[in-house]
PABABA-247721 format. One record per residue (C-alpha): chain; residue number from 1; residue in one letter; x, y, z. Coordinates in Angstrom, 3 decimals. Layout:
BEGIN
<'A' NUM 'A' <X Y Z>>,
...
//
This chain:
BEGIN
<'A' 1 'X' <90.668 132.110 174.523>>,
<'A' 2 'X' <90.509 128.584 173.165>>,
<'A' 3 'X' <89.202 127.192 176.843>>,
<'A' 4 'X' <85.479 126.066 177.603>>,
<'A' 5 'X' <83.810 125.865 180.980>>,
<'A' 6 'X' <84.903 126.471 184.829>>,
<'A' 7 'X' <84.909 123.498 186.437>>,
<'A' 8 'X' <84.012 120.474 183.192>>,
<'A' 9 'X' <86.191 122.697 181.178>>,
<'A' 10 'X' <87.618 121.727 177.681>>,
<'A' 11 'X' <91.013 123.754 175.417>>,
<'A' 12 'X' <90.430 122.781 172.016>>,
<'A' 13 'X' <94.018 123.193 169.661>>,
<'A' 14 'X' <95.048 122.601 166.194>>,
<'A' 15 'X' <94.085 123.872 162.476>>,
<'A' 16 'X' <91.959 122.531 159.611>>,
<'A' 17 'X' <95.306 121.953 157.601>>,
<'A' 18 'X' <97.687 121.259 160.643>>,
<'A' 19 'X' <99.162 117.714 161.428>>,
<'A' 20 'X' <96.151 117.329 163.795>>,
<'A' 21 'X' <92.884 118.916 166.138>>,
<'A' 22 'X' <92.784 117.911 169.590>>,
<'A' 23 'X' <91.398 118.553 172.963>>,
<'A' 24 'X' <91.964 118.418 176.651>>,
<'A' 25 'X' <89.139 117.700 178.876>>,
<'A' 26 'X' <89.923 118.980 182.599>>,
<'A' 27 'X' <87.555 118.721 185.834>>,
<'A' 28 'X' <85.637 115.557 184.190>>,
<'A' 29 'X' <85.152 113.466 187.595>>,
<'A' 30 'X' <86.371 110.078 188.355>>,
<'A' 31 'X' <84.724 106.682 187.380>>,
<'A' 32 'X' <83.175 108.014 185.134>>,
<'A' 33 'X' <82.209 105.401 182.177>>,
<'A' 34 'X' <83.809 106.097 178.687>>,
<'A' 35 'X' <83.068 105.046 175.785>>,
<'A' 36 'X' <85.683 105.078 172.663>>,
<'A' 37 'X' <82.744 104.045 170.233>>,
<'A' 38 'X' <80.002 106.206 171.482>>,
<'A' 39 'X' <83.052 109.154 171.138>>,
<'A' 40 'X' <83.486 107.354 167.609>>,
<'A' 41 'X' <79.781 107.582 166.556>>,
<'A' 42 'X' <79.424 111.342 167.472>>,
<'A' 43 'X' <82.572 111.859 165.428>>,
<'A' 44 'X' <81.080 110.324 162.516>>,
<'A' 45 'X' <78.024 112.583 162.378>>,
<'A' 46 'X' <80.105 115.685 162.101>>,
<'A' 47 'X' <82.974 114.411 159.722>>,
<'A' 48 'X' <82.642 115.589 156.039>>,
<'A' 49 'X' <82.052 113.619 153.513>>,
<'A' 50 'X' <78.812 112.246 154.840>>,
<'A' 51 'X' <76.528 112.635 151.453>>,
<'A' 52 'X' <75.746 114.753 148.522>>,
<'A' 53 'X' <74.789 117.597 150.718>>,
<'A' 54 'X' <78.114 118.291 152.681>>,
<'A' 55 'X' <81.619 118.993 151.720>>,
<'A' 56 'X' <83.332 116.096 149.686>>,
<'A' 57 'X' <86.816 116.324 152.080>>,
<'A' 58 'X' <87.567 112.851 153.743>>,
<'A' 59 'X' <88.281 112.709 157.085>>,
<'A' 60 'X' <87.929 109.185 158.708>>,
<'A' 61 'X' <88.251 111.879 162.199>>,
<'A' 62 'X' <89.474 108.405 164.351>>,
<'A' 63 'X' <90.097 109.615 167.794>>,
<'A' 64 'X' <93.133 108.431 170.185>>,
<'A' 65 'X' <92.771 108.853 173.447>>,
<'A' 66 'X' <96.243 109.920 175.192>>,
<'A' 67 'X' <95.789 110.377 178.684>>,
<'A' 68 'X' <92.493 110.553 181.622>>,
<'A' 69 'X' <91.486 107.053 181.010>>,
<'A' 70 'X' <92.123 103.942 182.444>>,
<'A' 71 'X' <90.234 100.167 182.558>>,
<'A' 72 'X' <86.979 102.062 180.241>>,
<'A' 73 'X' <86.667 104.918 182.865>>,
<'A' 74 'X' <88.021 107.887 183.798>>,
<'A' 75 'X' <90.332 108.591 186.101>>,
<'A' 76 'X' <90.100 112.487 187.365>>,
<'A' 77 'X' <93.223 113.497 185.699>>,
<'A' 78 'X' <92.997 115.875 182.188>>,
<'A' 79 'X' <91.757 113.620 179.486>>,
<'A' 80 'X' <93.289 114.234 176.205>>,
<'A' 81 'X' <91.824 113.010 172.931>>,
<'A' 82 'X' <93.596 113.879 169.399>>,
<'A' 83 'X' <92.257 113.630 165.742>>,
<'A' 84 'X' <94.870 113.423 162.649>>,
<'A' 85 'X' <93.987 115.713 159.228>>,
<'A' 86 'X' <94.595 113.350 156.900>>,
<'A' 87 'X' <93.087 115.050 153.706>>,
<'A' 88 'X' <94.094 118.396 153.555>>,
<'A' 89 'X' <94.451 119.884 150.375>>,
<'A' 90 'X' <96.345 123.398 151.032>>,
<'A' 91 'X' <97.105 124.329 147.509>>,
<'A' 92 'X' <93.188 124.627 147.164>>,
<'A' 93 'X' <93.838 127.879 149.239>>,
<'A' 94 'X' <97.219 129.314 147.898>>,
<'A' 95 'X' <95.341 131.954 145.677>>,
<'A' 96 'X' <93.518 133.609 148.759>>,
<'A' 97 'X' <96.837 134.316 151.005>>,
<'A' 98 'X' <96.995 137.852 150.288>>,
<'A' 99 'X' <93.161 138.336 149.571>>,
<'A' 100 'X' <90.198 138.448 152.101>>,
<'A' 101 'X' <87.372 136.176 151.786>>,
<'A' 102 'X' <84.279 138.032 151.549>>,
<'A' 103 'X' <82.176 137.572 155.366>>,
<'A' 104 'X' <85.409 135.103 156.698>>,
<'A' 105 'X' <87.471 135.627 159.396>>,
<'A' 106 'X' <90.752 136.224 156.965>>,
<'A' 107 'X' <90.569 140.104 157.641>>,
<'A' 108 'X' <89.724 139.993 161.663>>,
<'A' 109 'X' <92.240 137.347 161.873>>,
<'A' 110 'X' <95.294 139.696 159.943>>,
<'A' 111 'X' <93.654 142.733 162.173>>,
<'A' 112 'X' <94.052 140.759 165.772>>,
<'A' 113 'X' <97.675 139.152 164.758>>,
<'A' 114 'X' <99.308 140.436 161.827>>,
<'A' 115 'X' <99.410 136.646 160.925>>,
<'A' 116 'X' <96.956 134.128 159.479>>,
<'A' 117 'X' <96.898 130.760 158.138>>,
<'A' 118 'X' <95.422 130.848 154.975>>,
<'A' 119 'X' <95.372 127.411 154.733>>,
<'A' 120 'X' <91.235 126.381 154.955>>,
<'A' 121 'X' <91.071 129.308 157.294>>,
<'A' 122 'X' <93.287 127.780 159.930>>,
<'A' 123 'X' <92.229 128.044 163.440>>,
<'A' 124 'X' <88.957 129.491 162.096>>,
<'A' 125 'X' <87.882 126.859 160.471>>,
<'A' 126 'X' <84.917 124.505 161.401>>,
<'A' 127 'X' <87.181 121.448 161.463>>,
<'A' 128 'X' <87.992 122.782 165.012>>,
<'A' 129 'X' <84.560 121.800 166.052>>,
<'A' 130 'X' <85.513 117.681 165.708>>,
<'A' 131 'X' <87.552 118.593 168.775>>,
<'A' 132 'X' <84.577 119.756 170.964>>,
<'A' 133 'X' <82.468 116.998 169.582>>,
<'A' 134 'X' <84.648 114.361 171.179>>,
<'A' 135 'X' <84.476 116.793 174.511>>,
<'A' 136 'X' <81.074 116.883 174.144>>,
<'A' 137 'X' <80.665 112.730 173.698>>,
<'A' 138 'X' <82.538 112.292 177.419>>,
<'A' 139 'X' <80.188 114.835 178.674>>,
<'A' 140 'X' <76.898 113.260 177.279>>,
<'A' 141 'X' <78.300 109.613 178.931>>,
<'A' 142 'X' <78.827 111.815 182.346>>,
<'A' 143 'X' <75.485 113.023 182.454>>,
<'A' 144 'X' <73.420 110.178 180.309>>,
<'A' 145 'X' <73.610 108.342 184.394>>,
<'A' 146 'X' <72.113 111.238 185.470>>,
<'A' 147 'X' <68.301 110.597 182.949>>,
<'A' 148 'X' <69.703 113.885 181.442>>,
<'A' 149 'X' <69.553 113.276 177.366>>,
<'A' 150 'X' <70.347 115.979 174.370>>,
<'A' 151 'X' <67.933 116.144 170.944>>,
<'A' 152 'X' <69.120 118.608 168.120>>,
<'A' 153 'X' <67.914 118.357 164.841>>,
<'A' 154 'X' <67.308 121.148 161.635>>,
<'A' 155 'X' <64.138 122.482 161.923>>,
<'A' 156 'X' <64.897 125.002 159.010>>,
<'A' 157 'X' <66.258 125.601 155.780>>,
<'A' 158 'X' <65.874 128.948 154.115>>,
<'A' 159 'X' <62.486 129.071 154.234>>,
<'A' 160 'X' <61.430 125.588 154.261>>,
<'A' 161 'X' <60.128 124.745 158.459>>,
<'A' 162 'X' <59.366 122.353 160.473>>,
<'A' 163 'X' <56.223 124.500 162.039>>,
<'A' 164 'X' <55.308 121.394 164.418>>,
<'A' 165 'X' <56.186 121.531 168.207>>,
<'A' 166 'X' <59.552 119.444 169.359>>,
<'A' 167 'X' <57.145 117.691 171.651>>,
<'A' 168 'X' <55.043 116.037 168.637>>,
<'A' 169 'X' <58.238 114.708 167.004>>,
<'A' 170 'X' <59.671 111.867 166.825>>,
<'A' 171 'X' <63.374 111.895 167.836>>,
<'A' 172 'X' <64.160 108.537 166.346>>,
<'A' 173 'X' <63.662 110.063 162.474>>,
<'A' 174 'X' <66.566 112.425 163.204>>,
<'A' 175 'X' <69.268 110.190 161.629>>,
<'A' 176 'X' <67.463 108.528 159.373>>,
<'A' 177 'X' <67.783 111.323 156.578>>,
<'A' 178 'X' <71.090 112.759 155.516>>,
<'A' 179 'X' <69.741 116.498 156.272>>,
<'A' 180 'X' <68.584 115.365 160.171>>,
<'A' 181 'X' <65.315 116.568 159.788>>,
<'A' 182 'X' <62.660 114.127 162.127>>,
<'A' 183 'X' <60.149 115.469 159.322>>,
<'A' 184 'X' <60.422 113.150 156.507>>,
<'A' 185 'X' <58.445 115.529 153.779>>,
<'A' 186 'X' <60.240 118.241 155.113>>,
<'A' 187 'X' <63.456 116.584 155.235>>,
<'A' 188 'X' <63.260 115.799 151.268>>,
<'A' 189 'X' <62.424 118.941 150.520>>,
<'A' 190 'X' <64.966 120.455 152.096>>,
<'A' 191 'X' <67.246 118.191 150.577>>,
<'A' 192 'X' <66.151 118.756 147.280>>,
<'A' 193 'X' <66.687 122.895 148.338>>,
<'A' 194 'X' <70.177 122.263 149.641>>,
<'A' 195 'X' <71.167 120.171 146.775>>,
<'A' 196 'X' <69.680 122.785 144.225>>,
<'A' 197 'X' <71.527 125.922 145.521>>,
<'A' 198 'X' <74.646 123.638 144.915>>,
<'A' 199 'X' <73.821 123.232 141.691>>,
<'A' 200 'X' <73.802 126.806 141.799>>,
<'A' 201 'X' <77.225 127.298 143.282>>,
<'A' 202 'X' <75.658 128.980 146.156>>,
<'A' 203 'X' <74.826 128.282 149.935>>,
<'A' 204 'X' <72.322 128.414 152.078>>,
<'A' 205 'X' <71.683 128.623 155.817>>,
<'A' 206 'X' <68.618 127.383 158.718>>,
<'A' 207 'X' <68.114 126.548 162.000>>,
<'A' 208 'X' <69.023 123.643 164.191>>,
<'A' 209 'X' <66.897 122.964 167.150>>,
<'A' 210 'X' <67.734 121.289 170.074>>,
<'A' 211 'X' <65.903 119.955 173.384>>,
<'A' 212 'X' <67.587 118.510 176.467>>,
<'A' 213 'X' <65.543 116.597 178.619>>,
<'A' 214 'X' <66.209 115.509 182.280>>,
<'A' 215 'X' <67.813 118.723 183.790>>,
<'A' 216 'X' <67.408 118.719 187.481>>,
<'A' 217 'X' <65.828 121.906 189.101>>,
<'A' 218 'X' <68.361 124.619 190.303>>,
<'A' 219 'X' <71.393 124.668 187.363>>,
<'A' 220 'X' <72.690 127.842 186.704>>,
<'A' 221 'X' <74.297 130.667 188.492>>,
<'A' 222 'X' <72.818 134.117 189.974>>,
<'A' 223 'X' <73.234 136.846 187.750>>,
<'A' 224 'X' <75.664 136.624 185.528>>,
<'A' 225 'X' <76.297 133.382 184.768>>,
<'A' 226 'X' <72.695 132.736 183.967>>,
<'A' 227 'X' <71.822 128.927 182.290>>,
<'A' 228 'X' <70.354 130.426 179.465>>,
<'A' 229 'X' <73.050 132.833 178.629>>,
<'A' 230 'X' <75.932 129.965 179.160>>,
<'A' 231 'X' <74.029 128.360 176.566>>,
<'A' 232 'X' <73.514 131.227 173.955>>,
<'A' 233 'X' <77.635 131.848 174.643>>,
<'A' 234 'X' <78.130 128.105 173.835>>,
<'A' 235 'X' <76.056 128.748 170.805>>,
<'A' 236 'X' <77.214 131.650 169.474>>,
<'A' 237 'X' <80.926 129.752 169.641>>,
<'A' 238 'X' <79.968 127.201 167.104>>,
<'A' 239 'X' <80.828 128.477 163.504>>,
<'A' 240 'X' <78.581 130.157 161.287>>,
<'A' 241 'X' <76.008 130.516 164.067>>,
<'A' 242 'X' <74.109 134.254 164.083>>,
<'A' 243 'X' <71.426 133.352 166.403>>,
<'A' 244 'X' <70.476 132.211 169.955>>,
<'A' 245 'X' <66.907 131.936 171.434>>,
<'A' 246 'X' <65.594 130.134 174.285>>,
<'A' 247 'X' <61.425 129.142 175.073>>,
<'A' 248 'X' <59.137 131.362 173.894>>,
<'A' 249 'X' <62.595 133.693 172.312>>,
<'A' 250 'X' <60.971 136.490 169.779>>,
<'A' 251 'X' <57.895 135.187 169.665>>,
<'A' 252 'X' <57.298 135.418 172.860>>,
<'A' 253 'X' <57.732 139.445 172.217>>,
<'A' 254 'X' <53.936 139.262 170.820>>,
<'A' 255 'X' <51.988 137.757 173.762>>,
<'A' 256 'X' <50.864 139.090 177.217>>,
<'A' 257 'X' <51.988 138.501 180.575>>,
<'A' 258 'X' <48.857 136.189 181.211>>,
<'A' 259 'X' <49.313 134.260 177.846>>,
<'A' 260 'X' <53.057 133.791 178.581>>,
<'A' 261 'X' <53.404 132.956 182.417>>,
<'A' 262 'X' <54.154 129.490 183.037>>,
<'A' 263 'X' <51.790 128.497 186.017>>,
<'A' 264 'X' <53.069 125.911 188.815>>,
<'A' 265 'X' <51.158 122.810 189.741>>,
<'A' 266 'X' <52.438 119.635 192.459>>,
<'A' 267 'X' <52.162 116.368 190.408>>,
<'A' 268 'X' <51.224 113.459 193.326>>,
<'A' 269 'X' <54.805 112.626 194.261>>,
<'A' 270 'X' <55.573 116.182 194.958>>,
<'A' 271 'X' <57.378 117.336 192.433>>,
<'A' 272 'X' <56.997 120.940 191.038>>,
<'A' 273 'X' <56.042 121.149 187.121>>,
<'A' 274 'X' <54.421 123.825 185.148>>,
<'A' 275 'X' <51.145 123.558 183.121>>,
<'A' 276 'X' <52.922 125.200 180.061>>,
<'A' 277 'X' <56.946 125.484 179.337>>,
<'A' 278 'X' <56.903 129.247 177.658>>,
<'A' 279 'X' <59.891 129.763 179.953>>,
<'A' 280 'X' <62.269 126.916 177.977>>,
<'A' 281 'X' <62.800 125.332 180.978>>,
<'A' 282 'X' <64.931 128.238 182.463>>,
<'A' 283 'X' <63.575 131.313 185.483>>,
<'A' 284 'X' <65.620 133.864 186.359>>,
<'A' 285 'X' <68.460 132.322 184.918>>,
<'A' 286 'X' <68.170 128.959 186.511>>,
<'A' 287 'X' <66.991 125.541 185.640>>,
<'A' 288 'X' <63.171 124.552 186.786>>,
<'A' 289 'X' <62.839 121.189 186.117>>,
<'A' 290 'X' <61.394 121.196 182.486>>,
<'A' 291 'X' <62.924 120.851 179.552>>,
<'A' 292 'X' <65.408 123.262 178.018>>,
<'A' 293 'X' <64.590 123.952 174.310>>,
<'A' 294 'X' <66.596 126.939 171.819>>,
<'A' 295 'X' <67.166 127.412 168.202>>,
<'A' 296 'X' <70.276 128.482 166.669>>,
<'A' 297 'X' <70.432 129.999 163.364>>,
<'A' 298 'X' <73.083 129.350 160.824>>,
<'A' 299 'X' <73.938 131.712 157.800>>,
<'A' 300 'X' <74.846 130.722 154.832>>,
<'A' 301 'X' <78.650 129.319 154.171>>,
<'A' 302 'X' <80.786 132.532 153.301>>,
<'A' 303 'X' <82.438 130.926 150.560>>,
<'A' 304 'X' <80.815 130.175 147.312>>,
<'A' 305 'X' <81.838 129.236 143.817>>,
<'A' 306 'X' <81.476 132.208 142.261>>,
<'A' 307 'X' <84.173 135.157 141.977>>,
<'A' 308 'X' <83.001 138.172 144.752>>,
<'A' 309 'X' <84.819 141.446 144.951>>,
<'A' 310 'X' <87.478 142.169 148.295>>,
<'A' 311 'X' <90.838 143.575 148.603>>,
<'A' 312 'X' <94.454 142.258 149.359>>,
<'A' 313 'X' <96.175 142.998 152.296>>,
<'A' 314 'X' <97.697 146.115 151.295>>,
<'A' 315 'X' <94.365 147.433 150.890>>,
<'A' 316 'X' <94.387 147.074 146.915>>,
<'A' 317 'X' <90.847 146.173 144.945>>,
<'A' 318 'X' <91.166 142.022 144.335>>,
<'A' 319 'X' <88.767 139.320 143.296>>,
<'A' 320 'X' <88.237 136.150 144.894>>,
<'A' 321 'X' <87.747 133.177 143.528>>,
<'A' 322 'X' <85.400 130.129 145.079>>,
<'A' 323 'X' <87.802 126.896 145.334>>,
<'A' 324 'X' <88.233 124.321 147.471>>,
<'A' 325 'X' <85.627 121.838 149.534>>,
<'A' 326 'X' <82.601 123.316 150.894>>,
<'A' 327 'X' <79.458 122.896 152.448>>,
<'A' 328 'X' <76.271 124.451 150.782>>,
<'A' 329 'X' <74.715 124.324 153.681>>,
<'A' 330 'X' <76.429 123.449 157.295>>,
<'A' 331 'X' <73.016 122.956 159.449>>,
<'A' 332 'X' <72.752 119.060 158.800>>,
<'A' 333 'X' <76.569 119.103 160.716>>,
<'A' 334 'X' <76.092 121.584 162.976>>,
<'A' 335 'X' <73.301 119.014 164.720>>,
<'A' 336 'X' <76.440 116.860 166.453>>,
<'A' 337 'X' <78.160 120.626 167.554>>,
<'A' 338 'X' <75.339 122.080 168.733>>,
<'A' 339 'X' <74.638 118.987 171.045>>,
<'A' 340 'X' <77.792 118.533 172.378>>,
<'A' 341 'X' <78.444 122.411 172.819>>,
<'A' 342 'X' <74.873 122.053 174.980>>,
<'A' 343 'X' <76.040 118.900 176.998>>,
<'A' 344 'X' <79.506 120.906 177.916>>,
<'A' 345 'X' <77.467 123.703 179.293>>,
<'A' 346 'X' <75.216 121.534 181.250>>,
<'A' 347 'X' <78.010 119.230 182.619>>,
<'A' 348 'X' <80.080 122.367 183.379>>,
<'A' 349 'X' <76.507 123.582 185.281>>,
<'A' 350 'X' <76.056 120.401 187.110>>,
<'A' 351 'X' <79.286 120.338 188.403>>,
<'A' 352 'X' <79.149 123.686 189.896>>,
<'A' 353 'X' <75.529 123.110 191.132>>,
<'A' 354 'X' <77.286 120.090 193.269>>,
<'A' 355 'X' <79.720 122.130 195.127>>,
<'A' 356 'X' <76.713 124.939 196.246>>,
<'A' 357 'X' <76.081 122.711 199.056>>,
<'A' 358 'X' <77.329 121.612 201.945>>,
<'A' 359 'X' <76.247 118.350 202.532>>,
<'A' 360 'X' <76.940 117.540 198.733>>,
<'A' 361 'X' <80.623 117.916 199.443>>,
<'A' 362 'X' <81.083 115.714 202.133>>,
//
């Protein structure tokens, strides 16, 4: 499905080499204040182009807004937001539309339809993801009323890590390096890395981190819809991602119950904390108050400029060559996705949280 959410809830449409990407935003409330430029700025963190270290295609990504919107707010009817391709370069992709791509979606893609676009992957593509980053931009301005704020950044690449905890950082280094790394030694060298492998006509992949602060106690559903596992399926949507874990995640694998229960304390004006946040802000599948903090891994871009072995469609032994405009490592782009992706969940979360009670309703 190409739909988002329950009750915020978000149909992304469009190709990387189609007239345009779009999206419809449903079940956003009314009065809500919106923000063209704040949409704008998010946009502009995700667009290629950016530096040395991302894909050279230009995209100026300008969003219209068609519908939902009235007087700079909302107005409770589907908002609709579109984005015009305006630098696709198709023939860059004319020599793979027989062949599979090596670890693409080209073969799933001809298995599920009989059909693909060939054409920069098509609906596969990450150029999709603009669409949910403008989502994701009206969500953040629903819930930035509400003290609730989102903090990704790349905390790896290949082997190079940011070992400190997100709570030592300082958020306001994020965008001040074109890799987003709030580690400034760390950030160089993973530029240098990134830039390298390039050189190399390779790719690379890492981790993006990502902290949201201000979640009220009580978000998420019994069961099934669990907080934590609305979040790893929000994830595990975004391109390129092979990886979702939450608080302690693996790690927490190695400790014992007494090193890794978060105990519960009553600051003085009654609210309920925990000494320690092992949990990542989620129990039993519910928010508790804390903050929410997960990684997402990243592998490295499928193509590369090299020639790799495959097959045609008719099952014959082909070679593929690496053309076209790529990134050699997606991570520093994927910070802008993975937030918004994260502030769709939590609006979608909020929303549903509202109508659990009674006397919220009336």
């Amino acid at each position: 499905m190409n739909t988002f959410g329950k009750q915020f809830r978000i149909t992304t449409f469009g190709e990387s080499h189609g007239r345009a990407i779009g999206v419809t935003i449903d079940g956003c409330p009314a009065g809500v204040p919106f923000s063209l430029e704040k949409i704008q700025e998010e946009l502009d963190r995700r667009k290629p182009g950016q530096s040395k270290i991302t894909t050279q295609r230009k995209e100026a990504d300008s969003v219209e807004v068609l519908s939902g919107v009235f007087e700079d707010v909302t107005t409770g009817t589907p908002i609709a937001l579109l984005i015009w391709n305006q630098d696709q370069r198709s023939k860059d992709y004319s020599h793979i539309k027989d062949v599979f791509r090596p670890s693409h979606a080209d073969y799933t893609y001809h298995a599920k339809y009989g059909v693909r676009d060939y054409r920069g992957g098509g609906r596969s593509s990450a150029r999709e993801t603009a669409a949910r980053v403008a989502a994701g931009a009206v969500a953040k301005q629903f819930l930035e009323a509400m003290g609730i704020s989102f903090h990704a950044y790349v905390s790896e690449v290949g082997d190079i890590k940011v070992s400190e905890d997100y709570s030592t950082l300082d958020f306001s280094e994020i965008e001040k390096n074109i890799v987003r790394c709030p580690d400034a030694e760390k950030a160089e060298q993973m530029i240098e890395l990134i830039d390298q492998v390039r050189k190399d006509r390779d790719t690379i992949g890492g981790i993006v981190s990502c902290v949201i602060s201000g979640v009220p106690a009580g978000l998420g559903e019994p069961v099934f819809d669990r907080l934590n596992a609305e979040l790893g399926k929000a994830m595990l949507s975004i391109n390129a991602c092979k990886g979702f874990e939450y608080g302690s995640g693996f790690a927490g694998t190695k400790l014992r119950g007494s090193q890794h229960n978060d105990a519960f304390y009553t600051e003085e004006d009654g609210k309920v904390r925990t000494k320690t946040n092992l949990s990542g802000g989620i129990q039993g599948g519910i928010s508790n108050g804390e903050d929410i903090y997960f990684k997402t891994a990243f592998k490295p871009v499928a193509t590369i400029m090299v020639d790799q072995d495959s097959i045609d469609k008719e099952g014959n032994e082909a070679t593929v060559s690496g053309k076209g405009r790529h990134d050699p490592c997606v991570v520093p782009r994927a910070v802008p996705i993975v937030e918004a992706m994260a502030a769709l969940t939590i609006a979608d979360m909020m929303i549903r949280a509202n109508s659990n009670r009674l006397e919220q309703l009336k």
